[in-house]
ZADO-1210 file (C-alpha; in nm, 4 decimals, padded with zeros to 6 digits):
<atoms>
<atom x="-05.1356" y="-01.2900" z="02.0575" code="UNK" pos="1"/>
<atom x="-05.4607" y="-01.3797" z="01.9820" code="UNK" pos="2"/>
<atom x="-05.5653" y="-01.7528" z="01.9386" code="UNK" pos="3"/>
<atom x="-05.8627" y="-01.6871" z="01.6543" code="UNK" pos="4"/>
<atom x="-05.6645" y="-01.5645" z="01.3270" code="UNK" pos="5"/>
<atom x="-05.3707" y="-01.3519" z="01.4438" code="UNK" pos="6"/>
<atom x="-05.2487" y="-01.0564" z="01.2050" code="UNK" pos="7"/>
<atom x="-04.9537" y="-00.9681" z="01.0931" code="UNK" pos="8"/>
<atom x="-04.8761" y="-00.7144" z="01.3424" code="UNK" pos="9"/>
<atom x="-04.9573" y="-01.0334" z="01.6259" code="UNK" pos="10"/>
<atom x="-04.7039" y="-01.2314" z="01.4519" code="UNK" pos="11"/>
<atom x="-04.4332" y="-00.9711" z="01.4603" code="UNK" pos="12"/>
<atom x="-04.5293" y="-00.8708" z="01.8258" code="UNK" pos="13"/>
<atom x="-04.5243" y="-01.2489" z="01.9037" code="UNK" pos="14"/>
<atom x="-04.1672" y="-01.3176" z="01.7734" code="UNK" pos="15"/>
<atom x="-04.0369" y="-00.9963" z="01.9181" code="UNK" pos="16"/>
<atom x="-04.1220" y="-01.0588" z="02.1860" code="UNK" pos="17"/>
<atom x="-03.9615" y="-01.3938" z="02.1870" code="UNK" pos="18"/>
<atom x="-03.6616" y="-01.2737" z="02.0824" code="UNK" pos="19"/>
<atom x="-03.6916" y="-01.0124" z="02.3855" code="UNK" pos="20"/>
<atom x="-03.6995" y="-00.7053" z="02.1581" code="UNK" pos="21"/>
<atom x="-03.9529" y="-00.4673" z="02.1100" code="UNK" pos="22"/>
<atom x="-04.1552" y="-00.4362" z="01.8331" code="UNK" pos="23"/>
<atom x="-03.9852" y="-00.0995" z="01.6788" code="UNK" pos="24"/>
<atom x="-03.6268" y="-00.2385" z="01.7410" code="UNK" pos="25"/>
<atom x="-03.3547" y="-00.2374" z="01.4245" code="UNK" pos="26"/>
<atom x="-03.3982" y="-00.6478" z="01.4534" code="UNK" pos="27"/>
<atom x="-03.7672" y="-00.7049" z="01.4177" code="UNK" pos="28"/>
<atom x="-03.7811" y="-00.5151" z="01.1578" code="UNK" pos="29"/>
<atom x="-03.4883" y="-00.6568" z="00.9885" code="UNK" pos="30"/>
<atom x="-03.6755" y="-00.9846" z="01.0615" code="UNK" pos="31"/>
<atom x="-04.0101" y="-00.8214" z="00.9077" code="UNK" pos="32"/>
<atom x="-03.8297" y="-00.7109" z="00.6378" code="UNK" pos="33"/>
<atom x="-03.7267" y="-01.0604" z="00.5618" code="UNK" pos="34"/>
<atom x="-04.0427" y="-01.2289" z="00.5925" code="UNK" pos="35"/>
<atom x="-04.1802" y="-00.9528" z="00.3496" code="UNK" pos="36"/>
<atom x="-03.9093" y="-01.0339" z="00.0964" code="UNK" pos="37"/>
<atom x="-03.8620" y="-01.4091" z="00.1337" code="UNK" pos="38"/>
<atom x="-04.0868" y="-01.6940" z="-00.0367" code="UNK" pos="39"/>
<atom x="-03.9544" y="-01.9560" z="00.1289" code="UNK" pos="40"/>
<atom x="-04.0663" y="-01.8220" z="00.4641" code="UNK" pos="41"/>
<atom x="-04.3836" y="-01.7107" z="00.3888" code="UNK" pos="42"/>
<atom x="-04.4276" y="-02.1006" z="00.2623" code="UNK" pos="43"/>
<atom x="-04.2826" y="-02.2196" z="00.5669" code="UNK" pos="44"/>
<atom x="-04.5079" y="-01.9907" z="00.7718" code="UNK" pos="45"/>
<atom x="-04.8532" y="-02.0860" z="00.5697" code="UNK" pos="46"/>
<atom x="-04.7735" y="-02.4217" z="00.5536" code="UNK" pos="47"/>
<atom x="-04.7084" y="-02.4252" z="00.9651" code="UNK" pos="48"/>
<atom x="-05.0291" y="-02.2003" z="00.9831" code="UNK" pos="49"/>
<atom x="-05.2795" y="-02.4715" z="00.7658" code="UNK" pos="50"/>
<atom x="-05.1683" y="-02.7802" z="00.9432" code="UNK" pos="51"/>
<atom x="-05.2566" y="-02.6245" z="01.3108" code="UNK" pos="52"/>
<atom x="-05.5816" y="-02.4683" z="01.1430" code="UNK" pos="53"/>
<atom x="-05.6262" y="-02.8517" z="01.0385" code="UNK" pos="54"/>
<atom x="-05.5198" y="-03.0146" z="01.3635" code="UNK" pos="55"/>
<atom x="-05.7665" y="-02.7638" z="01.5166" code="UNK" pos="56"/>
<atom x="-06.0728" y="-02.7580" z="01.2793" code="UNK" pos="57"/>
<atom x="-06.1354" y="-03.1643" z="01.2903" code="UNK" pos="58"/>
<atom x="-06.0147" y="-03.2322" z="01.6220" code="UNK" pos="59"/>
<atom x="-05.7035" y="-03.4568" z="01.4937" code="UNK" pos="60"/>
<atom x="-05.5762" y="-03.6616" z="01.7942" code="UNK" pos="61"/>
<atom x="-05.1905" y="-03.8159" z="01.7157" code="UNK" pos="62"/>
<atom x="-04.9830" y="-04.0204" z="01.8965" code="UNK" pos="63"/>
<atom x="-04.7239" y="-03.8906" z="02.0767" code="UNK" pos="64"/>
<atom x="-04.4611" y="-04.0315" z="01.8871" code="UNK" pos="65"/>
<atom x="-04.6428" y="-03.8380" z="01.5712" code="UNK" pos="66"/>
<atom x="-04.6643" y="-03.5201" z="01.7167" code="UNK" pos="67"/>
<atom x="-04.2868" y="-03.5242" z="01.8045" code="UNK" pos="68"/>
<atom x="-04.2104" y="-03.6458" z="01.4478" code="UNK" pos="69"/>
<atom x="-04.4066" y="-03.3367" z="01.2999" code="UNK" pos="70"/>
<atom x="-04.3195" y="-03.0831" z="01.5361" code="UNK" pos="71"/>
<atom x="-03.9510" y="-03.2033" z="01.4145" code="UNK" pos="72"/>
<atom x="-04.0418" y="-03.1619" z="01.0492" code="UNK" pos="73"/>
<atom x="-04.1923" y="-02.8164" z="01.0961" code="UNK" pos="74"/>
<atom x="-03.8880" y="-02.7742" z="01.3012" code="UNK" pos="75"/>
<atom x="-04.0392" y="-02.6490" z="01.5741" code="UNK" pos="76"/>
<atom x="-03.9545" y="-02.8980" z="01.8193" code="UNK" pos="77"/>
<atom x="-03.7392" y="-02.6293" z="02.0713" code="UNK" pos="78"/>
<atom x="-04.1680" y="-02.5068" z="02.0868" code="UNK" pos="79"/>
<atom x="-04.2850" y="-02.8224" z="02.2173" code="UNK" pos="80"/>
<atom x="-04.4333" y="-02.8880" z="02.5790" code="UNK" pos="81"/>
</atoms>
């Protein structure tokens, strides 16, 4: 997946390929249907999106004890190093 502004079709490829399925399987697109259809995932997904476009864009450096609280409130922390 590209680092620099990933599309949708990254995304999908990305988690498919996660989950170990290929992009055309009955799951992903079950999952892409969902993301399609559900607000509260496309929230969850912008708001995950603007705070590593912030981290990135000014250089933030955080403690490690702060980057394991936010990566827990992002849930996210079964992604961490």
């Amino acid at each position: 997946m590209s680092e620099q502004n990933p599309n949708c079709k990254d995304v999908m490829q990305h988690i498919c390929e996660s989950l170990g399925e290929d992009l055309e399987s009955d799951k992903c697109a079950a999952i892409k249907h969902h993301l399609d259809n559900c607000n509260d995932c496309q929230n969850y997904f912008n708001t995950v999106g603007l705070t590593i476009d912030y981290y990135k864009k000014y250089n933030v450096r955080i403690t490690d004890d702060i980057h394991k609280r936010l990566m827990n409130f992002l849930d996210l922390s079964d992604c961490d190093k």
